[in-house]
N, C-alpha and C positions, 0 to 999 in steps of 0.2 A: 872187373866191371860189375857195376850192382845188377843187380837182378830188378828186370822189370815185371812191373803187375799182370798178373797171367789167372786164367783159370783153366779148368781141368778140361779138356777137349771130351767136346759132345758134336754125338753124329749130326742133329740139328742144327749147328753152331757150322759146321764145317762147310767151306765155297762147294758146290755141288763139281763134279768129275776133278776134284782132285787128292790127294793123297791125303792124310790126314796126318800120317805120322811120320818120322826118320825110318823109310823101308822100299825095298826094294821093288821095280814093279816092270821087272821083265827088262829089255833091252833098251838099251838108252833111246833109240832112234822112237822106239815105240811110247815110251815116258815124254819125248816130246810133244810128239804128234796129240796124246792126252791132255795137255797142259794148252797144248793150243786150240781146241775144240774148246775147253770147258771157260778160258778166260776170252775167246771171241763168244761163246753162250752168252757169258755174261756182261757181252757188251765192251769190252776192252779191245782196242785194237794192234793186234799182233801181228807184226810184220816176217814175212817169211824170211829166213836164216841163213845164210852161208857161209861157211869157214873161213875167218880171219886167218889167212896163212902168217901173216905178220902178227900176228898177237902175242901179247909176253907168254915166257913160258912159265910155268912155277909146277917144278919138282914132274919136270916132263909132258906137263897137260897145258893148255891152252884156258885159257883166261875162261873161254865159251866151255871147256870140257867141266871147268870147276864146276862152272852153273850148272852142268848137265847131270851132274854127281851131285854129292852131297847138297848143296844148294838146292835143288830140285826138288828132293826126296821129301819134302818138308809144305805143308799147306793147311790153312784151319785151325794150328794150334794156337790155342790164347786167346781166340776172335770172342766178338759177344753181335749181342743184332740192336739195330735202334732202340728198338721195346725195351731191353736190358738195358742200355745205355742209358734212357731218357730216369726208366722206373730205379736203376741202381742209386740215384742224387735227389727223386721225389722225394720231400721236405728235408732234405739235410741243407745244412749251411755251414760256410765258411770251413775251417779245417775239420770239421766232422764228414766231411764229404771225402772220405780217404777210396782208394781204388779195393773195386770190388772185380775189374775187369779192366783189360785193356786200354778203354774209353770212360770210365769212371773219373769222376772228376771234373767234365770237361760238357761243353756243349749245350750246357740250359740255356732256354730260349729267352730267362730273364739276363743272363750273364752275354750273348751275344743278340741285342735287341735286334740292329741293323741287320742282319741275315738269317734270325729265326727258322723264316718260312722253308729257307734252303740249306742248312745245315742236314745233311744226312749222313746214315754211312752207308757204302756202298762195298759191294765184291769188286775184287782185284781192278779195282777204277787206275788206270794215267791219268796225268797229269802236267805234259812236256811243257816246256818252257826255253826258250833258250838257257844253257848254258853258259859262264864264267869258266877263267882259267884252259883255254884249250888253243890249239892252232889247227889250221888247216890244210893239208896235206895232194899233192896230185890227186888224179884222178876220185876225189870224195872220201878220201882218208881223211880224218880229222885226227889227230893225238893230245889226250887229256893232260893236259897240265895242273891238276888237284894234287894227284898222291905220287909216292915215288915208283909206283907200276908205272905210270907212263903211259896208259896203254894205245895202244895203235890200232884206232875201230876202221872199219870197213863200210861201207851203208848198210844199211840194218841190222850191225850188230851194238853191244854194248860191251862195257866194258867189266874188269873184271867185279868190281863191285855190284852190275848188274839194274843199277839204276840209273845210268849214262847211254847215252842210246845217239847213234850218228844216223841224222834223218837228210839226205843229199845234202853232205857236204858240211853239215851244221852240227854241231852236240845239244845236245838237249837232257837236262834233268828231268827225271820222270815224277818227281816226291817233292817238288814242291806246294806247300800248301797242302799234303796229303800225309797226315800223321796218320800211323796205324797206332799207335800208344798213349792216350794222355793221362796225367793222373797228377795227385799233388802229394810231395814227399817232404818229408822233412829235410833240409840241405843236409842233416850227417847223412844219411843215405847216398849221397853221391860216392862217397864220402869229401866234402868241403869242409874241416873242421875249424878252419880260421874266417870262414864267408858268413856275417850274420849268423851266427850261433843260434839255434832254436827257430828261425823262421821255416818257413814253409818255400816249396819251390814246383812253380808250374814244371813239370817235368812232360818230355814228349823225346817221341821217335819217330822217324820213317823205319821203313826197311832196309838192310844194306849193309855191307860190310866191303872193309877194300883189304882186308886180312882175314882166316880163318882159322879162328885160334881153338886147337883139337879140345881144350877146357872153358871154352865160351857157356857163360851162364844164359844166356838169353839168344840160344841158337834160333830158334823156332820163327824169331822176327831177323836178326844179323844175319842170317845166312839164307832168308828166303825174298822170291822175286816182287815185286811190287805185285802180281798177277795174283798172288796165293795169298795176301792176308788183306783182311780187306782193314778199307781206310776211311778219317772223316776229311772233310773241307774244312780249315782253318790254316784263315789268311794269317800271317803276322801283323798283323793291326787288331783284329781279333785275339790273338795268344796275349797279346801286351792287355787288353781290352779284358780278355778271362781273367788274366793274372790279378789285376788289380780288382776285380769283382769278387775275388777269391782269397783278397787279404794274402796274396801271396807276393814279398817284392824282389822275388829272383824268377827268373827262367829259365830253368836247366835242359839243354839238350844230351839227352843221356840213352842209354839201352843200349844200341845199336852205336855207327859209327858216327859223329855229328859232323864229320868231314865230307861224307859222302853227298849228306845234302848240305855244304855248304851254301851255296847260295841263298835258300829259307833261312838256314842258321845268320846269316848277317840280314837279311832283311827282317828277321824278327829282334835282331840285337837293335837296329838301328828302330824301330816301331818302339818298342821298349822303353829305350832309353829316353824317345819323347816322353813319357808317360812317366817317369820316374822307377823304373822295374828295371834293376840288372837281368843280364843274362851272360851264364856260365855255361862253360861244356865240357863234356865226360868223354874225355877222345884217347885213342892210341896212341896219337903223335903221329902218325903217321901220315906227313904232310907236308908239301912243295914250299919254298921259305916265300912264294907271291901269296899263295891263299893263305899261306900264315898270318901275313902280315896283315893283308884284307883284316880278319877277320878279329886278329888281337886288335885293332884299331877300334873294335867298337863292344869286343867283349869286357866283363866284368873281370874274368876268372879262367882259368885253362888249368882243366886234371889233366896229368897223363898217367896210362896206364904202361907203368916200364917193367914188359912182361917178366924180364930176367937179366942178364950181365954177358951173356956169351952167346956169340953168333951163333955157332950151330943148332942151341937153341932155338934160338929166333925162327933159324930159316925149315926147322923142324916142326916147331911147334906152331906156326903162326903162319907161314909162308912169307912172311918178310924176312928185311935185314934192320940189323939191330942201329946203326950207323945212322938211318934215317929220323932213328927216333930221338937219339942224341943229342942229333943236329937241331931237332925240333927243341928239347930242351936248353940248348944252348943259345938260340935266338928267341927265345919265350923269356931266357933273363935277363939279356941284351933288351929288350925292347920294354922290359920293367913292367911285364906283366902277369897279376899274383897267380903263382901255378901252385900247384900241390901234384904230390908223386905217389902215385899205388902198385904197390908188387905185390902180386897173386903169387905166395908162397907155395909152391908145388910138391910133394914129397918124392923124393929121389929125382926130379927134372931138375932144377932151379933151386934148391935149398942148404945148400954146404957153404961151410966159412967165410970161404977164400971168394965164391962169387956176392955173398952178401957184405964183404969187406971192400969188393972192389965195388961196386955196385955206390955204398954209402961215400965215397972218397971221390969217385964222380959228380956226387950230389954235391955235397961239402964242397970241391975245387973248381967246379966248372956251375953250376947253378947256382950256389948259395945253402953254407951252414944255417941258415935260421928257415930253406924251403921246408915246409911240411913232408916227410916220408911215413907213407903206411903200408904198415906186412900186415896182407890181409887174409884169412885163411881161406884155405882152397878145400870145395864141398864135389864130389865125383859128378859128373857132367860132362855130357856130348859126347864125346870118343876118348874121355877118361875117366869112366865107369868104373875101372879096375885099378883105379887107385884109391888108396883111403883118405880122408880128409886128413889136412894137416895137424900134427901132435898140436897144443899148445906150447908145449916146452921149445918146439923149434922155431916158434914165430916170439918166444921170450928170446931167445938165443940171439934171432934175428935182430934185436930191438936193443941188445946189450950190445952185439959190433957196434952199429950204426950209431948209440950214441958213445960208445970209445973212440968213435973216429972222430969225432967233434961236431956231430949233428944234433940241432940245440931241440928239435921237436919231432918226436918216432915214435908213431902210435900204432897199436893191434888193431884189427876190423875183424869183424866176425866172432867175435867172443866175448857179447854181453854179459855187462858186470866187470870187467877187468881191468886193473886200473890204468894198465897202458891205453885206453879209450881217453884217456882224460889228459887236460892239458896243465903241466908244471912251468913254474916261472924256472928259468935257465940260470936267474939271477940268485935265488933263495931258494930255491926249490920249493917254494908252497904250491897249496893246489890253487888253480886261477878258474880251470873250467872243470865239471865233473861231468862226466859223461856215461850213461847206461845204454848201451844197443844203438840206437837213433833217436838218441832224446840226451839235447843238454838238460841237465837238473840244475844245474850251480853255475853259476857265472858271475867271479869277482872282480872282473876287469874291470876299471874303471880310467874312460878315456884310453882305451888303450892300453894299459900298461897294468901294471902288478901291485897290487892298494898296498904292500907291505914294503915293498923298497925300488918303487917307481921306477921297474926296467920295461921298457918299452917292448911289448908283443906285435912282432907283423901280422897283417894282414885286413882285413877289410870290415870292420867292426860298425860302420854308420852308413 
């Protein structure tokens, strides 16, 4: 997953009674109780808790126990305050307005005229809304029908992703309309290398994850509760409204999971799309084939992030199954909608032959030889500190299976300057796109296809 725009945690910066960092703070029950004093301080309204007896389990804990764990442990990292917000973009324009913060990018009173006076950002502010994708259950049980948890809420609890919340009998998203991340990226940055080459893309997040992947680069927002980072108001009529003020004609939902706030994700696809601005997402995969379908209906573009090739991976590292994700690959090709595939190359988890052989042959047989595949390299993070970043040599290695197997486009990520960053015609082999870190420089395509022996390149070029 790319890494979203952060800065360095300051005590000032930090929502007042809660943690600040990945640390421990005495007994769980007691870590509650703190989180709910400081987010009803601050105006948030927190409904008291009871154990989901029925809630999925994952690797023996309760949906609720994850949150109470690592999810928890985490508040104030990355945040900035209005003053930083508004002063971070004073006299910049258009793509020189790159993220300095969080909310960089995003929110000038000339770029959202309509709601100026009320645009703010607030501590751990809700946001509930009814809910898509779910059913209702006796006695005020609802069960989420978004991701393949399933999960099985209780009244006032949530589920495991932590921004799904059963309020008598009904589900409710809690992140709509409540970005805690906005910024403008350049689309390699997702990484989309066949989406608009070299444009710009409104990029945003809520909070939230519905996996918790032990090498998650942007724990600090995916693994914390809507309560613990604060957030702005932006409607999707507004995002679409920014985007185009911004010279930017994609919208990337990216950072965190864009599944979890499904519902903002198609209602800002469909605001958009009036307006002439795609919008793309940076997702897991990991998702029901109804909200799939919802949502490929009115997106541009669908990354997945296909953590690795074997299950007990998956269900080690991520607390999923791998099955789920596949599935999602395999009806994203069915439905003819342009994906691109990212593997977080791991060293000693996820990086030997045989799984990057079988891994590429799946792409190839079941998605499509011409989907884009990228081995991205893996930088030590979250709860895999103690591993070292990946060689180069084994993300070349990676990128020699995958095109033996007959995969016509397999690029590197993470290792500016290299020429597997860049895109070769399959036909002649010349160079078509040239690529450094997150910036095309070259671009020979013309209409699509390869100026030298007119083979046609997928993907979404106008």
């Amino acid at each position: 997953m790319p890494r979203g725009p952060r800065v360095q945690p300051r005590l000032d910066l930090a929502v007042p009674g809660l943690p600040r960092h990945h640390r421990r703070r005495g007994r769980r029950r007691r870590r509650l109780e703190d989180r709910r004093g400081a987010a009803e301080g601050a105006g948030a309204p927190v409904a008291r808790r009871r154990r989901s007896r029925a809630a999925p389990r994952r690797h023996g804990r309760t949906a609720r126990d994850r949150r109470l764990g690592p999810r928890a442990d985490r508040g104030g990292a990355g945040v900035t305050t209005r003053r930083e917000l508004l002063l971070s973009l004073a006299g910049a324009g258009g793509a020189a307005a790159l993220c300095r913060g969080p909310f960089a990018g995003a929110l000038l009173a000339q770029d959202v005229p309509s709601r100026a006076s009320e645009v703010k950002v607030e501590e751990g502010g809700l946001a509930p809304r009814p809910a898509r994708w779910f059913r209702k259950l006796p006695e005020e049980w609802v069960q989420c029908g978004l991701c393949p948890n399933e999960c099985r809420i209780s009244e006032a609890e949530r589920g495991t992703c932590g921004v799904r919340e059963n309020r008598k009998g009904s589900l409710y998203t809690l992140v709509h309309s409540r970005p805690c991340s906005v910024a403008l990226d350049p689309i390699e940055k997702k990484p989309f290398f066949h989406v608009l080459p070299g444009a710009s893309a409104l990029s945003l997040a809520t909070p939230g994850c519905n996996l918790e992947c032990k090498g998650c680069q942007n724990w600090e927002i995916a693994q914390a509760r809507p309560e613990q980072v604060r957030t702005a108001t932006l409607t999707p009529d507004e995002a679409a409204e920014l985007s185009r003020a911004r010279g930017a004609p994609v919208i990337a939902c990216t950072y965190t999971e864009p599944v979890v706030f499904g519902e903002y994700v198609h209602d800002i696809a469909v605001s958009a799309r009036r307006k002439g601005v795609k919008t793309v997402v940076v997702s897991n995969g990991y998702v029901k084939e109804e909200p799939l379908r919802d949502l490929a209906s009115v997106l541009a573009a669908y990354k997945v992030d296909l953590k690795g090739f074997r299950a007990d991976f998956y269900r080690s590292h991520t607390g999923g199954e791998l099955k789920h994700v596949l599935d999602t690959l395999r009806r994203l090709a069915k439905l003819g909608t342009w994906t691109e595939i990212v593997n977080l190359v791991i060293p000693t988890l996820n990086d030997s032959v045989a799984e990057v052989r079988d891994l590429a042959r799946f792409v190839r047989d079941e998605v499509g030889r011409e989907v884009p595949l990228h081995f991205t390299r893996f930088h030590p993070a979250y709860r895999l500190t103690n591993l070292p970043s990946t060689p180069v040599a084994t993300l070349e290695r990676a990128r020699d299976v995958a095109l033996g197997e007959g995969l016509a486009f397999v690029y590197l990520g993470n290792v500016p300057g290299h020429p597997g960053e860049s895109t070769y015609c399959p036909g002649c082999r010349k160079l078509l796109l040239r690529r450094v870190g997150m910036a095309t420089v070259e671009n020979r395509l013309v209409r699509g296809a390869c100026p030298d022996c007119g083979r046609k390149v997928p993907g979404i070029w106008s």
